[in-house]
C-alpha positions as CSV (number, residue, x, y, z in Angstrom):
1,X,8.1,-9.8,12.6
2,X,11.4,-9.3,13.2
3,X,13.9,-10.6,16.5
4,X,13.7,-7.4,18.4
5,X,9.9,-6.9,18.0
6,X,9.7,-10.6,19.9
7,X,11.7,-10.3,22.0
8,X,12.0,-6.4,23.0
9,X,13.8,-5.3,26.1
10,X,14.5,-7.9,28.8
11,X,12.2,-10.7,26.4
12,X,9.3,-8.5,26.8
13,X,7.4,-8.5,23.9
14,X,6.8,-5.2,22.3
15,X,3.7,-4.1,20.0
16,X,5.1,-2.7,16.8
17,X,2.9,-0.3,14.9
18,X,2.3,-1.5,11.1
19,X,0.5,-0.1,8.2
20,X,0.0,-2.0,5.1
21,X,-1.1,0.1,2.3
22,X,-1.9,-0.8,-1.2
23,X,-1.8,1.2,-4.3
24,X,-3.0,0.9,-7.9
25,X,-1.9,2.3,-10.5
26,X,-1.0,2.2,-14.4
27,X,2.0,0.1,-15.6
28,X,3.3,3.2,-17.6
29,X,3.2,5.0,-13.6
30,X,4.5,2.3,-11.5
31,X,8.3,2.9,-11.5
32,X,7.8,6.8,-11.3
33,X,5.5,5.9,-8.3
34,X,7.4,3.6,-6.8
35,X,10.5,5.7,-6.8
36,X,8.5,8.7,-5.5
37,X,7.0,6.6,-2.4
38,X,10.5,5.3,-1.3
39,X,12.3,8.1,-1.0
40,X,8.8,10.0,1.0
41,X,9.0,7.1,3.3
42,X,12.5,7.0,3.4
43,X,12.8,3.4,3.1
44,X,16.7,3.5,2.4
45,X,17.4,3.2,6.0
46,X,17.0,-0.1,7.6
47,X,14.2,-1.0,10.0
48,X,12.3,1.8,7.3
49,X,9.6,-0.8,5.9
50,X,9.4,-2.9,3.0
51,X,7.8,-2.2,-0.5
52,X,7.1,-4.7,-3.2
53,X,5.3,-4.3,-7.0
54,X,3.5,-6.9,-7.9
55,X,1.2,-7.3,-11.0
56,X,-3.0,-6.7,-10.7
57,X,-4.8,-9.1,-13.4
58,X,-8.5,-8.6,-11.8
59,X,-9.9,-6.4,-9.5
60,X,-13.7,-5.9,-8.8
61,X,-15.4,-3.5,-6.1
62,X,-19.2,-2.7,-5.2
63,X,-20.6,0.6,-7.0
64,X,-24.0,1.7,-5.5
65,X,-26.9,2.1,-8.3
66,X,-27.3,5.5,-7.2
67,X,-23.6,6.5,-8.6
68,X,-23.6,4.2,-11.5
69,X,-26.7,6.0,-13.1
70,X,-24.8,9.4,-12.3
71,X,-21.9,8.1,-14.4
72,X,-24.2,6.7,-17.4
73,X,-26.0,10.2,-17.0
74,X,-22.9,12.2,-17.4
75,X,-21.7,10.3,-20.4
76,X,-24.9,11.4,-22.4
């Protein structure tokens, strides 16, 4: 958090609206991506936001039984 979101207008603290949002995607797509997503959000001009790649080794996420025997079912 920066100075002005501190402090604000006459020291008042002011509530600054973040989003944090995280994408995955292939190493052969993440410069295209990247690129793409900066100039959208326009993050060239200050105060803008802040992006960052960093590298995804592991990732695991629940998958109900119901959609993991649709899967095996639509491989056969």
């Amino acid at each position: 958090m920066g100075i002005r979101e501190r402090l604000g207008i006459l020291g008042v603290a002011v509530d600054v609206e973040k989003e944090v949002i995280h994408v995955v995607v292939s190493s052969e797509q993440k410069d295209r991506v990247f690129e793409q997503m900066y100039l959208s959000g326009e993050l060239d001009t200050p105060g803008r936001g802040l992006m960052y790649v960093t590298r995804l080794d592991k990732a695991a996420t629940y998958i109900p039984d119901d959609v993991l025997k649709k899967l095996a079912a639509d491989e056969e």
